[in-house]
C-alpha positions in Angstrom: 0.9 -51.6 3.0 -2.4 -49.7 3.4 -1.9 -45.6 3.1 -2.8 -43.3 5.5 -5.6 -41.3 5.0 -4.7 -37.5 4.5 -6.3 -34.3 5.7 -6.8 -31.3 3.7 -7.0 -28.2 5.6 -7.9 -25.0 3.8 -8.8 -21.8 4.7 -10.8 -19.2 2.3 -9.5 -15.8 3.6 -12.5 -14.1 2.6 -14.1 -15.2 5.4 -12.0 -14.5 8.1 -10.7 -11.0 8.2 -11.9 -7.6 6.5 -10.1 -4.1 5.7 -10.7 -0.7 5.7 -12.2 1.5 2.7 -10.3 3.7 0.9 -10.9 7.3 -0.2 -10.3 8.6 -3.9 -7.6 10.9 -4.8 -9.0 13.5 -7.5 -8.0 16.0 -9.8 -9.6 17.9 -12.7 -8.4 18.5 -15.7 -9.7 21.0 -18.9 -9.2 20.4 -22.4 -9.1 22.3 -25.8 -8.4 19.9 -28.1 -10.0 18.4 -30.6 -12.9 19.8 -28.8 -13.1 22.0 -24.8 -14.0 19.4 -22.3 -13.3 18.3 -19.1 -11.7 15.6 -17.3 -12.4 14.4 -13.6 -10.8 11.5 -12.3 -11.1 9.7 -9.3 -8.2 7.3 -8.4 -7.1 5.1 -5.7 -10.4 4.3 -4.2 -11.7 1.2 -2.7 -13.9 -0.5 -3.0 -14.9 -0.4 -6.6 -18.6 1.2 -6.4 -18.3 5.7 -7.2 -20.4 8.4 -7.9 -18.9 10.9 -10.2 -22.0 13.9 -11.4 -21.0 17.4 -12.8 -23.2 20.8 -10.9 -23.2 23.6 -12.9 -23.8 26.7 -10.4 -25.0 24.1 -7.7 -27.9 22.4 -10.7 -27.0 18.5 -12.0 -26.0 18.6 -15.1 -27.0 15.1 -16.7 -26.0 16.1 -20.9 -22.9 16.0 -22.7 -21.5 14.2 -20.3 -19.4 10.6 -20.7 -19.0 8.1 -17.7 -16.2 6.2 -18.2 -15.8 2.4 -16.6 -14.2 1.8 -13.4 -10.9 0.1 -13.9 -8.5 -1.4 -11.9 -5.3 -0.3 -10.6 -2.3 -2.8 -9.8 -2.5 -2.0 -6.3 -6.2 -3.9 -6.2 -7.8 -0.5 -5.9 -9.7 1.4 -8.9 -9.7 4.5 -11.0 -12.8 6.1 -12.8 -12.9 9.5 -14.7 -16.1 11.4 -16.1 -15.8 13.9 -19.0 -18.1 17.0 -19.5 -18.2 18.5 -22.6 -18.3 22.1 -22.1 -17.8 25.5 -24.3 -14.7 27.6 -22.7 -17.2 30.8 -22.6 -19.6 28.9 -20.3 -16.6 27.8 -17.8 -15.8 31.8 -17.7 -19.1 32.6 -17.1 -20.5 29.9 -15.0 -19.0 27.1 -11.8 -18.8 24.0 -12.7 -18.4 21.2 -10.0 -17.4 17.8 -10.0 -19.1 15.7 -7.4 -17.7 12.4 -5.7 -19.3 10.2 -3.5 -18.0 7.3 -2.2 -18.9 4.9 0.8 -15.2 6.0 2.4 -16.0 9.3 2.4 -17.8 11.0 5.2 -19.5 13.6 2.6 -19.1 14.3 -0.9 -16.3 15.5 -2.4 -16.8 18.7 -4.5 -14.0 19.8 -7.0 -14.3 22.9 -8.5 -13.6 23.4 -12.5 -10.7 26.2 -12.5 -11.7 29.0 -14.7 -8.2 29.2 -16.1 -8.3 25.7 -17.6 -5.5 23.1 -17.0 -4.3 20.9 -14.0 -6.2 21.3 -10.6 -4.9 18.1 -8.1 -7.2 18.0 -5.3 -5.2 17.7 -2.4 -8.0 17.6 0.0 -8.1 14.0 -1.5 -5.3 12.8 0.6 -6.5 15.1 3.6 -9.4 13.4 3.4 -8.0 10.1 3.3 -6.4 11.0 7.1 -9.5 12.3 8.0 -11.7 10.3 7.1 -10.0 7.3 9.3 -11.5 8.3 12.6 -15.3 7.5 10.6 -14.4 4.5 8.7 -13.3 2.9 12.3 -16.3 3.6 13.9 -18.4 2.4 11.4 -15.7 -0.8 11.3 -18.6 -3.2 12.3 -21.0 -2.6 9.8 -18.7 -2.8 7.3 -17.0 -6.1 8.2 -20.9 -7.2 8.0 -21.3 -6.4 4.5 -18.1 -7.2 3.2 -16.2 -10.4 3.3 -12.6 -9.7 1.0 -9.5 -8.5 1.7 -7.9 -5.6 0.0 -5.2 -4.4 -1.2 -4.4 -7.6 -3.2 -1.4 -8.4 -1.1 -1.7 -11.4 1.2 0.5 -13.9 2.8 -1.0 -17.6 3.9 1.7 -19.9 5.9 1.4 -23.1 7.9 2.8 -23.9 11.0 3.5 -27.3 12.9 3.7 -27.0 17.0 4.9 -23.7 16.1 7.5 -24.5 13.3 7.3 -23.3 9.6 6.2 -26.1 7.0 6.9 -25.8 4.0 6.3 -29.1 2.4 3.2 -30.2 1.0 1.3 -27.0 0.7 -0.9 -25.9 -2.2 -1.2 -22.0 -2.5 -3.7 -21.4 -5.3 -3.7 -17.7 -7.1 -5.3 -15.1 -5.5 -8.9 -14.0 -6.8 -11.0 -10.9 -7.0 -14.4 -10.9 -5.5 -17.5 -9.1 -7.3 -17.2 -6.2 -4.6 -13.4 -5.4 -5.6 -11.9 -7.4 -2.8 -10.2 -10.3 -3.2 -9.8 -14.0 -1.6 -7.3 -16.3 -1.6 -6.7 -20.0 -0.2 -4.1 -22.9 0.9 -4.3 -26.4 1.0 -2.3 -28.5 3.2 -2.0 -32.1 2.5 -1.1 -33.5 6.4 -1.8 -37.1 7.8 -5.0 -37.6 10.0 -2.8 -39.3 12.7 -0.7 -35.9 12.5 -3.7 -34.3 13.5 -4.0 -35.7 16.7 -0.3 -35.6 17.9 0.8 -32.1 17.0 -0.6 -28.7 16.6 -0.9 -27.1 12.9 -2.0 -23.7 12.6 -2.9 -21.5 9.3 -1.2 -18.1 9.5 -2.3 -15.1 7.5 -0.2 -11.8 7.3 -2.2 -8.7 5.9 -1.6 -4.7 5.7 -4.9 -4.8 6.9 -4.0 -6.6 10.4 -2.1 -4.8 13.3 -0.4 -8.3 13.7 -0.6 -12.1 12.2 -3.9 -13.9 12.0 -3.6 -17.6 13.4 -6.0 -20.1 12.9 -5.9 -23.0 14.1 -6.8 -26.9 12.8 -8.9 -29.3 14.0 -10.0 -32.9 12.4 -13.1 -33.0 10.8 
């Protein structure tokens, strides 16, 4: 008894649906110990290409200053901090900035080094993220041109068979980041060519990204 032949259908979601940027949250933070410096760190921002530069009294200040690497967060966004090395009596006497720039942001963000030394959270950073919305989705277009992932990391890929769930004979493979900090992610469903021609299979994709399900549907190759 001859087999019949079998269809794979796959989809790559990279290619078929595209999210939103998302702003930093920053704070900065001064240190005396084991020498003064300070921290400014960026967190929470998508995707994973940031500017962080130090101003002192509105000049670029390009020494004693250590760019950490971006890294990522579990969430699929990232996190990056910048340190400045800096004597107490010149944060007394002089305003330092930190400067982030970042394609979600409308403008830069400026954070300004408190004089008194410890914990400053920028709360702008979330008021920003609201904000900054009402840009990112008129600009919506030319980013879904030059990106092609989905972010945050979270995704969920079903099949569907004249409108039922299946279930059986489905390959979900592990989802995987993209150079850009995105991510794709893919299922393969073994189905019978003949199927193909009586019935109706469609791939459906759930996303925080999408105001409702993606469906995609088959056809024979």
């Amino acid at each position: 008894m001859r087999s019949s032949p079998h269809f794979s259908a796959y989809f790559r979601v990279v290619v078929r649906f595209f999210t939103l940027p998302h702003p930093p949250t920053a704070s900065v933070i001064q240190k005396h110990s084991p020498s003064p410096e300070v921290v400014c760190h960026a967190t929470g921002f998508f995707p994973k290409e940031v500017m962080i530069s130090w101003r002192k009294d509105g000049e670029d200040v390009n020494e004693d200053v250590e760019l950490r690497e971006t890294l990522p967060n579990q969430d699929g966004s990232f996190q990056k901090r910048s340190i400045l090395k800096v004597p107490a009596e010149d944060l007394q006497k002089h305003t330092y900035t930190c400067v982030i720039q970042h394609s979600s942001l409308k403008e830069e963000l400026v954070l300004e080094v408190p004089k008194g030394g410890g914990l400053m959270p920028i709360i702008v950073g979330v008021l920003v993220a609201l904000i900054v919305l009402v840009a990112v989705v008129a600009g919506i277009m030319v980013w879904k041109r030059k990106n092609s992932g989905f972010f945050p990391k979270q995704v969920m890929i079903s099949w569907r068979k004249d409108g039922e769930d299946v279930n059986e004979d489905v390959e979900l493979r592990e989802t995987l980041p993209n150079q850009d900090g995105s991510f794709q992610k893919r299922s393969i469903l073994k189905v019978p060519a003949e199927d193909l021609q009586k019935h109706t299979y469609t791939c459906v994709i759930q996303h925080s990204s999408l105001k409702e399900e993606r469906v995609l549907y088959v056809s024979e190759r």
